[in-house]
C-alpha positions in Angstrom: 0.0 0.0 0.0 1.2 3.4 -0.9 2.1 5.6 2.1 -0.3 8.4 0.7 -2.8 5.8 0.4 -2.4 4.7 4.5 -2.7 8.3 5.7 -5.6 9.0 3.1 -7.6 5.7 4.8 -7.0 6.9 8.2 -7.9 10.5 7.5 -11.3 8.6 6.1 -11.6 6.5 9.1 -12.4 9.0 11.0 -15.4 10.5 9.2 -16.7 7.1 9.3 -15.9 7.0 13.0 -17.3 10.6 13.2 -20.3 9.1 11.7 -20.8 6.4 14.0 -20.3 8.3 17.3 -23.0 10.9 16.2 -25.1 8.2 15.6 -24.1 6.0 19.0 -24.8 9.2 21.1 -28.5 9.7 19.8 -29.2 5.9 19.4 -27.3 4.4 22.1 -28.9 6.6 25.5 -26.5 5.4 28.4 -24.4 2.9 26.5 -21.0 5.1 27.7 -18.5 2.1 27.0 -19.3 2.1 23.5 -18.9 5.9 23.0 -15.7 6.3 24.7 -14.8 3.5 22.4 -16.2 4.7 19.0 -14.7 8.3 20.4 -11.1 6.4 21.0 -10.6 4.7 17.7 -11.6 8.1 16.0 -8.5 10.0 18.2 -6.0 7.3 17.5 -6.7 7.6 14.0 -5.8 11.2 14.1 -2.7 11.0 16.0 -1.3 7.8 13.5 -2.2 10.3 10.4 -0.8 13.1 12.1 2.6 11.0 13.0 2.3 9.1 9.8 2.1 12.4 7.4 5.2 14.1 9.4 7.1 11.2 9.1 6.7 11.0 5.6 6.5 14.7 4.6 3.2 14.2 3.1 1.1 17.7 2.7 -2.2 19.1 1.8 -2.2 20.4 -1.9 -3.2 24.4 -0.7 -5.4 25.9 -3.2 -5.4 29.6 -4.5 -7.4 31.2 -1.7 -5.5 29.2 1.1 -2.8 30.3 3.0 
């Protein structure tokens, strides 16, 4: 797998996890275990693509009106 590829998957696992804790806090009253787990996959998938992306030196193409 192409490094790229890793940090692009990660970087989408977490809108899927973003997705799925939304839905376990409306649908899931009281069930705190699997929030806090939902909410802890979604963190450690930042931090790897975070670590991953420095380590590699792979940016964010900026676009005309970005800084």
């Amino acid at each position: 797998m192409n490094k790229r590829h890793l940090v692009d998957s990660l970087s989408l696992s977490r809108i899927i996890f973003g997705i799925l804790f939304a839905c376990s806090v409306f649908y899931l009253n009281g069930n705190l275990i699997i929030i806090f787990v939902i909410y802890f996959f979604a963190v450690l998938s930042d931090v790897l693509d975070g670590k991953l992306a420095r380590r590699y030196k792979i940016m964010i193409i900026k676009t005309k009106g970005q800084r």
